[in-house]
N, C-alpha and C positions, 0 to 999 in steps of 0.2 A: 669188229676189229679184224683188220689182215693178219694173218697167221706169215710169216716167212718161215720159207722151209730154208736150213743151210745145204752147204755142200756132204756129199756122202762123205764119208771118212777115205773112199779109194779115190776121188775126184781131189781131195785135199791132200791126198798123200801124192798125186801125180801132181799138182801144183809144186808141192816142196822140190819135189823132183826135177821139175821143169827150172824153179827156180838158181838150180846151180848148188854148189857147196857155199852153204849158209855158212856164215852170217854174210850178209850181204850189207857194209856200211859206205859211206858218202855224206858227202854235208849237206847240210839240208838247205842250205840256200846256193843258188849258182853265184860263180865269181861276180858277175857285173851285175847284182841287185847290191853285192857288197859292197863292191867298190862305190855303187850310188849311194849307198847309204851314209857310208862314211864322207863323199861328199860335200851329201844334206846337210852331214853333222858340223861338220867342218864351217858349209857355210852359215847355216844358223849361228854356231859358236862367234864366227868373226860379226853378226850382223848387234850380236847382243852386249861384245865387247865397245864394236863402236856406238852405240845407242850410249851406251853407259859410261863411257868417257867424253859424247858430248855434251849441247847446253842441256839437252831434253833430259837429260838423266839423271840430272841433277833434283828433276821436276817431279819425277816419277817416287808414289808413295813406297816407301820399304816393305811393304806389303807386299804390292805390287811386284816388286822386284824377286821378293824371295819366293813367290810362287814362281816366278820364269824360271828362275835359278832350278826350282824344283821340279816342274817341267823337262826343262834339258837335263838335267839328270836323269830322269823316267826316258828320253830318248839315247841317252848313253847307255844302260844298260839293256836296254831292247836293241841295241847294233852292238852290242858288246856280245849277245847271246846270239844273233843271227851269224857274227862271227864265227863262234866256236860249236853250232850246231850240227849235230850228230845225227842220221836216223839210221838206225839197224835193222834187220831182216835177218830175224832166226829161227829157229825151229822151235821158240815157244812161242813166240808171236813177233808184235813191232814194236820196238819204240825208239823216242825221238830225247835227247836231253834238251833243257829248257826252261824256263823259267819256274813252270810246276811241272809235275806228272803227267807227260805221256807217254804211256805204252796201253797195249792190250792185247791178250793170250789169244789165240788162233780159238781155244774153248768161247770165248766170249763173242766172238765178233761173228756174227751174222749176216749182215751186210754191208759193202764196201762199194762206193763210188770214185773214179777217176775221174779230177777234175784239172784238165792241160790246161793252165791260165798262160799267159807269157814269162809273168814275173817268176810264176813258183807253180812248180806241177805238184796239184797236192792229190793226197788220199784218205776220204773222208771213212771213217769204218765207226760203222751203228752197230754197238753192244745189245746183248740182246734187254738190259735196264740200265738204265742212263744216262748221259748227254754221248752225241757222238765227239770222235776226236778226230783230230785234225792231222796229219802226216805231211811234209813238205819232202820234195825230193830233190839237189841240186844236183844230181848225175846221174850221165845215160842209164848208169844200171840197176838205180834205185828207178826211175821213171819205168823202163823195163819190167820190172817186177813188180811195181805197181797196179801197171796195167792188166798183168799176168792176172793178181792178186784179184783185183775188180769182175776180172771175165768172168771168174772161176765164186766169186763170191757175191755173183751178179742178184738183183733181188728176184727171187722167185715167189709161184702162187701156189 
């Protein structure tokens, strides 16, 4: 098994440092995934009204129906939460609000990947037991210290 070595405690304290005066927060998703999203929402919503007030809908078991119904509920509250998401950068660690529990203490986290997608620049950070977690960043200054974050908590042998 690989052993990772972390950052020394002075290389982690020049991080914070470099980081600026923490906390350092931003939403976690940029404007125009939002505004897509709500979109989608919007037009799914009009696709499933008109289905439903035509002949075919008439057709359609209740069954059937009340799982759609339950579906687009499951994407309203998933653009309800990319909405109003948060991600922080403090001097105990990170975390993100969200549907469940994300954060993790700068103790636990071992190593961290920077991943620039287009939609969502995220930051993946490997606990030293357990699933890793997921970080989204939707501004320059969370991407920023992201980056920062990864350099410095790059994987080592």
């Amino acid at each position: 098994m690989l052993f990772l070595q972390r950052p020394s405690p002075e290389e982690h304290q020049q991080l914070i440092q470099e980081l600026g005066p923490l906390p350092i927060r931003g939403v976690a998703w940029p404007v125009w995934v939002k505004v897509l999203a709500i979109v989608v929402l919007v037009l799914v919503g009009l696709q499933i009204i008109s289905t439903a007030t035509g002949p075919v809908g008439r057709e359609i078991s209740p069954w059937v129906a009340g799982s759609i119904m339950l579906c687009y509920a499951g994407l309203v509250i998933m653009a309800r939460y990319m909405l109003v998401s948060e991600t922080i950068v403090s001097e105990d660690g990170i975390r993100q609000t969200w549907l469940s529990r994300r954060e993790i203490a700068w103790a636990d986290l071992h190593f961290a990947k920077f991943i620039p997608l287009p939609a969502s620049k995220r930051l993946i950070c490997f606990p030293s037991r357990g699933r890793p977690v997921v970080f989204q960043a939707g501004t320059r200054e969370l991407q920023i210290a992201f980056a920062r974050i990864a350099l410095v908590y790059r994987r080592r042998k």
